[in-house]
FIDO-93515 format. One record per residue: x, y, z of N, C-alpha, C in turn; residue in three letters. Coordinates in steps of 0.1 Angstrom, whole numbers, plus 5000, padded with zeros to 4 digits. Atoms other than C-alpha are relative to their C-alpha. Layout:
<rs>
XYZXYZXYZala;...
</rs>
This chain:
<rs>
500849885000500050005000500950135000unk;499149885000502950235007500350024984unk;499049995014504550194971498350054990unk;500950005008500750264953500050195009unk;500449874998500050594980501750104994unk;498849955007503850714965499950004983unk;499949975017502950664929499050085003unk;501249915001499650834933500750125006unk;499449824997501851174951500650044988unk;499449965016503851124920499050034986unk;500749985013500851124896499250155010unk;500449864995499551474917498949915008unk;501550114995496651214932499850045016unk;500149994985495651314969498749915002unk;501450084996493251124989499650115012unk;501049914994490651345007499449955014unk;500550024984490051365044498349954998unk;501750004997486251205044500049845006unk;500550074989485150975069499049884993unk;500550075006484050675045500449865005unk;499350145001484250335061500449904986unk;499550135017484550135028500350044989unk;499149905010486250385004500950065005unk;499049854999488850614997499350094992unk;500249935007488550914981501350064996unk;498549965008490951044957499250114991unk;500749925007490951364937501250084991unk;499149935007492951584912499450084988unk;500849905005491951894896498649995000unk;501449984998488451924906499649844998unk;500550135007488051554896499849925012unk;500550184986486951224924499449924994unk;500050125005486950904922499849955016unk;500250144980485350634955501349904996unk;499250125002488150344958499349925010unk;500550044985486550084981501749925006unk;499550074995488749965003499949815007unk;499750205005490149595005501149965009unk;499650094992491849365028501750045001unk;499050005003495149425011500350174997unk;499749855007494749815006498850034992unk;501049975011492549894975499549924990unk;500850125012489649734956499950084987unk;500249945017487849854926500050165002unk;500349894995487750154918498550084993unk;501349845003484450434909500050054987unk;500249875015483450624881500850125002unk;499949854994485150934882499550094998unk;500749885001483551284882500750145003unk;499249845003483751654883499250015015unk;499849974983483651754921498750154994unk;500549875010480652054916499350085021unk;500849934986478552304945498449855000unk;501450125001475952004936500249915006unk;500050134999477551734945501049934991unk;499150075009479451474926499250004986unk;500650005020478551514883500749884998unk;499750105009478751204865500350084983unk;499549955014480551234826499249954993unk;500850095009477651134802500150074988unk;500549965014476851154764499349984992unk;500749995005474751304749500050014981unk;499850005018474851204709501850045000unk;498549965003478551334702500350125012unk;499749904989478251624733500649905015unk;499650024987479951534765499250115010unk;500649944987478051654798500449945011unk;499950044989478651674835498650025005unk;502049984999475351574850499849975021unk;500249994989474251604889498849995004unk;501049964998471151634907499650125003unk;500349884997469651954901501550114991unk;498849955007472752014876500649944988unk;499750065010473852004843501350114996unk;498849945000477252164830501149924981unk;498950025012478952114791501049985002unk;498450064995482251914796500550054988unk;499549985009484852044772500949914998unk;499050085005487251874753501349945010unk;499150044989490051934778499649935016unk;500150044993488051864803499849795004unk;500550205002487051494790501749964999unk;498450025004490951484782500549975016unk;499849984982491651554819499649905008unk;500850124991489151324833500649844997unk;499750135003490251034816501649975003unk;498850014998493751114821500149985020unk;499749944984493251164861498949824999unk;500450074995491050794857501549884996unk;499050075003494150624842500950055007unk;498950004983496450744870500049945011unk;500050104989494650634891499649845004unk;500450115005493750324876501849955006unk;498350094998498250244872500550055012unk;499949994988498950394909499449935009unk;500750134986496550134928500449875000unk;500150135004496749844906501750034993unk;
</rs>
């Protein structure tokens, strides 16, 4: 577990003070992701999303548009931003596993 929370400081990856018995939370540039926690350290991991004043936004698509979607919230994901997201789930995808 040490050698995964050292790659994730190296990929910029923090895990977020919250009081979750059976997750982690992890985050980078506005972005979170749940990890549940696992016997050995870390299980699967979560969808990731855009951190918002709503709550957690899921990344859906709409026809060829990318959206960040919430309850009570909707928000046009841009290009970079889908770039970002995917790049911040594949860090933390090779820093656990």
């Amino acid at each position: 577990m040490k050698d995964a929370i050292e790659r994730l400081a190296a990929a910029g990856i923090q895990v977020l003070p919250a009081e979750l018995p059976q997750h982690f939370a992890f985050e980078r540039d506005g972005f979170v992701c749940l990890v549940e926690r696992a016997e050995d350290g870390f299980g699967q991991i979560g969808t990731p999303g855009l951190m918002t004043d709503y709550g957690f936004a899921v990344l859906v698509w709409r026809g060829a548009e990318a959206w960040f979607v919430a309850k009570g919230f909707e928000q046009r994901a841009t290009a970079e931003q889908v770039e970002t997201l995917r790049a911040f789930a594949a860090d933390l995808e090779a820093s656990l596993h």
